[in-house]
N, C-alpha and C positions, 0 to 999 in steps of 0.2 A: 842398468840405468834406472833410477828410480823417479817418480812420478815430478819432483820439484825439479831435477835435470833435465826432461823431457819440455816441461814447461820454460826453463828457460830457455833450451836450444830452439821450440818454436819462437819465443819472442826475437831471437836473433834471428831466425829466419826471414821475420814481417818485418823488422827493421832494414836489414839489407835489401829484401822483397822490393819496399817499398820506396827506397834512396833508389835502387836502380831502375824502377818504373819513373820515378821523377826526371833522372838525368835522360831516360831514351824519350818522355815523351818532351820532354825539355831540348834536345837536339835532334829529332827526325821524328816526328807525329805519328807519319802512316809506317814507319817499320816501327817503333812501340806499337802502335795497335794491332802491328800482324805479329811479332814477337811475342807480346805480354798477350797474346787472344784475347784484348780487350774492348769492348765498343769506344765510340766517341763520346759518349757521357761520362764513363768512369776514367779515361784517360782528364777529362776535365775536371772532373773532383780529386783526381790523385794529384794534376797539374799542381791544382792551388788547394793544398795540404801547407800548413805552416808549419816549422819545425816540430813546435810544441802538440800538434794536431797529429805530425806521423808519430812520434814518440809514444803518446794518447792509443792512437790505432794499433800500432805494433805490439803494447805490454799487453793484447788479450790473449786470451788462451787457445785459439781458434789459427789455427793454420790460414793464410792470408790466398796464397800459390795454389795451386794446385796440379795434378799431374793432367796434361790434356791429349796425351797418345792414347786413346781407348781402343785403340783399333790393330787387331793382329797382326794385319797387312801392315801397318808402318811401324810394330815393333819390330817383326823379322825382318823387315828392310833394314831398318837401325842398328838392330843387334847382328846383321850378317857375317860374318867372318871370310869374307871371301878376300882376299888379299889381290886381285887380279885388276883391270884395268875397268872394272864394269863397279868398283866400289863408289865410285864420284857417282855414276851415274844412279846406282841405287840410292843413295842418300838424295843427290835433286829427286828422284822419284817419289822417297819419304816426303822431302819438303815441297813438291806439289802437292800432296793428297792435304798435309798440311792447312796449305794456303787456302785449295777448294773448302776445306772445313770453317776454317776462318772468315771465310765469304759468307759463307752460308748462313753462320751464327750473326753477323753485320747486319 
C-alpha cells in the first residue's frame, strides 16, 4: 500500500468516523459519549458539523478515531478465546473497566 492509498483510506475513515458520531450523538447522547470516549463539548461540536464542515474535517491526513483499549487487562479479556459460558461475562468485565475509564476521563 503506498503512501497516497494510505491517505485515502484514512480520509474514509474520518468520514464514516464522523457520520457515525453524528447519528449516535444525534439519537442517544450519553451512549455516544460512553461509546465514541467523548466529553460533552466535542459531542457538541461534532452535533453541529454541517455537511460541508464534516467533508472539510475528514479530507485531512490525520487519523480522527483513535484506539482507546491501552490497557492489558481488557485486551486479554477481549481477545480470550475461551468458548465456555464465562465468555459474556468476560466481555461485561471488559466493558466495566471500560466505562470506569470513561468516567474518569468526563
Amino acid at each position: 500500500m503506498n503512501a497516497d492509498q494510505i491517505l485515502m483510506e484514512i480520509r474514509e475513515v474520518n468520514l464514516s468516523y464522523l457520520m457515525l458520531a453524528q447519528s449516535l450523538i444525534r439519537s442517544d447522547r450519553e451512549q455516544a459519549l460512553y461509546r465514541l470516549g467523548i466529553s460533552e463539548q466535542a459531542a457538541e461540536r461534532l452535533a453541529s458539523l454541517s455537511p460541508a464542515q464534516v467533508l472539510k474535517v475528514a479530507s485531512g491526513n490525520t487519523l480522527l478515531c483513535r484506539m482507546r483499549i491501552d490497557d492489558d487487562l481488557v485486551w486479554s479479556l477481549l481477545t480470550s478465546h475461551s468458548k465456555s459460558a464465562n465468555d459474556s461475562v468476560t466481555r461485561l468485565h471488559a466493558n466495566i473497566l471500560m466505562a470506569g475509564r470513561h468516567q474518569e476521563a468526563a
